[in-house]
C-alpha positions as CSV (number, residue, x, y, z in Angstrom):
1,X,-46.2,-0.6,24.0
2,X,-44.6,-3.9,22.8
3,X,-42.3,-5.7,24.3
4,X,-39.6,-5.1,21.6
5,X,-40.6,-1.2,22.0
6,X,-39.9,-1.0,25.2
7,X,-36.3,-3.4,25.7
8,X,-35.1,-0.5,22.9
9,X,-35.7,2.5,24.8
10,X,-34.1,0.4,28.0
11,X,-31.0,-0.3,25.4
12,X,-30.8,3.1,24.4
13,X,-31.2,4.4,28.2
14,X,-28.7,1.7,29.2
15,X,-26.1,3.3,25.5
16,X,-27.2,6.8,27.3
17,X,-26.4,6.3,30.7
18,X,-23.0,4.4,30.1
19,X,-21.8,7.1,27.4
20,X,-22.2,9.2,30.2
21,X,-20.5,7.4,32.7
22,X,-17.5,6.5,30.7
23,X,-17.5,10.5,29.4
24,X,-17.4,12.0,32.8
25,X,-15.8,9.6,35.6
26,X,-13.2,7.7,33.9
27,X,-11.7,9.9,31.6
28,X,-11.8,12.3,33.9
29,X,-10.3,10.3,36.8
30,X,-7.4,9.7,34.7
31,X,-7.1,13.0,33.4
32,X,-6.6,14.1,36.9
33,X,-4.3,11.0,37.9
34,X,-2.3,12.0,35.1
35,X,-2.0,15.6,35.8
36,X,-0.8,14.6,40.0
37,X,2.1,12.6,39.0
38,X,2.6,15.4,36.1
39,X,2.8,18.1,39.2
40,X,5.3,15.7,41.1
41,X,7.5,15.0,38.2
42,X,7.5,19.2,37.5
43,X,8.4,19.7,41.3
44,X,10.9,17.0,41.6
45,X,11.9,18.7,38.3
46,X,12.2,22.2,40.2
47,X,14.5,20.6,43.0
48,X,17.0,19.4,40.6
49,X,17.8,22.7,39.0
50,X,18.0,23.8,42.5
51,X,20.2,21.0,43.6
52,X,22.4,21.6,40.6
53,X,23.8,24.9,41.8
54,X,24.6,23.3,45.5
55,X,26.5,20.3,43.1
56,X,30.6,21.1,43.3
57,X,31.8,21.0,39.9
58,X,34.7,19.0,40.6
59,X,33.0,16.2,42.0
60,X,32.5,13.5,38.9
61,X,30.2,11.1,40.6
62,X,28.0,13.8,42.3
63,X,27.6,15.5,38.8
64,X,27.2,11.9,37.0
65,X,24.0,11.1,39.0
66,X,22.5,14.3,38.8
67,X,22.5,13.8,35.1
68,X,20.9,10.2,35.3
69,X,18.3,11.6,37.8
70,X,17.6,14.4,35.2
71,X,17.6,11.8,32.3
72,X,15.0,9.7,34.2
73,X,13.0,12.6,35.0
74,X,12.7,13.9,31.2
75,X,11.7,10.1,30.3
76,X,9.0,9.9,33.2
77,X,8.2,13.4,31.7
78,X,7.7,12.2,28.4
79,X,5.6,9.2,29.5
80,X,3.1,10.9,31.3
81,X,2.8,13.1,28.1
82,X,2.3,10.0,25.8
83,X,-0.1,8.7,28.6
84,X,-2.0,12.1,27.8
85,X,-2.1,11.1,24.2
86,X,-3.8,7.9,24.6
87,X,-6.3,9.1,26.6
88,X,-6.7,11.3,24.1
89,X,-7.0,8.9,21.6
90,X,-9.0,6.5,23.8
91,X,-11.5,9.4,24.6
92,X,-12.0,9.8,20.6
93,X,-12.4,6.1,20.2
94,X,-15.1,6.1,22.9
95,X,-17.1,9.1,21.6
96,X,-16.8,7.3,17.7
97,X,-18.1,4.2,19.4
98,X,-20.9,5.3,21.0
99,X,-21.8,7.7,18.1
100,X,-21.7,4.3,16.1
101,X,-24.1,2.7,18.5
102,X,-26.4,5.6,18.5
103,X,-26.3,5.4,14.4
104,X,-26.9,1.7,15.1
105,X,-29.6,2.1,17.4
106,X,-32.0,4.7,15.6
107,X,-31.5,2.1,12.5
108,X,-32.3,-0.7,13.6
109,X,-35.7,1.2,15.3
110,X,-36.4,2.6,12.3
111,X,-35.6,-0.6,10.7
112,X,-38.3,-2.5,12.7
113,X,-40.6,-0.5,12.3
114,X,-41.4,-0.3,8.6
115,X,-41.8,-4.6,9.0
């Protein structure tokens, strides 16, 4: 086995290993990050509805902040669901990138080997 041979299967163990990697601990650590402050934003959520029945509706400052705290909570909301997105769109990226370096790989061994 030349030496050539061999650093190209350790390259494509190394493309192997790391697609791996990055396909199952990162995007899945943020997936679940994600989803946690998701589940605290819906429960907050859940105690303003209930806080808006105990609200008096005469009060005018008690019912002003519970409309900015429900206005903060649909933007946090809608953050965390454009955070979803982008990993999303950073998961595809990853898979087209290491499809790309597979394509890459097997041409460039194919490549040197007809020289």
């Amino acid at each position: 086995m030349s030496f050539e041979t061999f650093m190209g299967k350790v390259r494509y163990l190394d493309n192997q290993i790391a697609k791996w990697m990055m396909g199952h601990f990162y995007i899945f650590f943020f997936q679940m990050f994600l989803v946690f402050i998701f589940f605290l934003a819906f429960v907050n959520i859940l105690k303003m509805i209930d806080i808006n029945e105990i609200v008096s509706q005469n009060d005018v400052i008690q019912r002003l902040l519970l409309v900015q705290a429900h206005n903060s909570n649909l933007i946090v909301v809608l953050l965390i669901l454009n955070s979803f997105w982008m990993l999303f769109v950073f998961n595809g990226l990853v898979r087209i990138r290491s499809i790309l370096k597979d394509i890459n790989f097997n041409l460039s061994r194919s490549k040197g080997g007809r020289d």
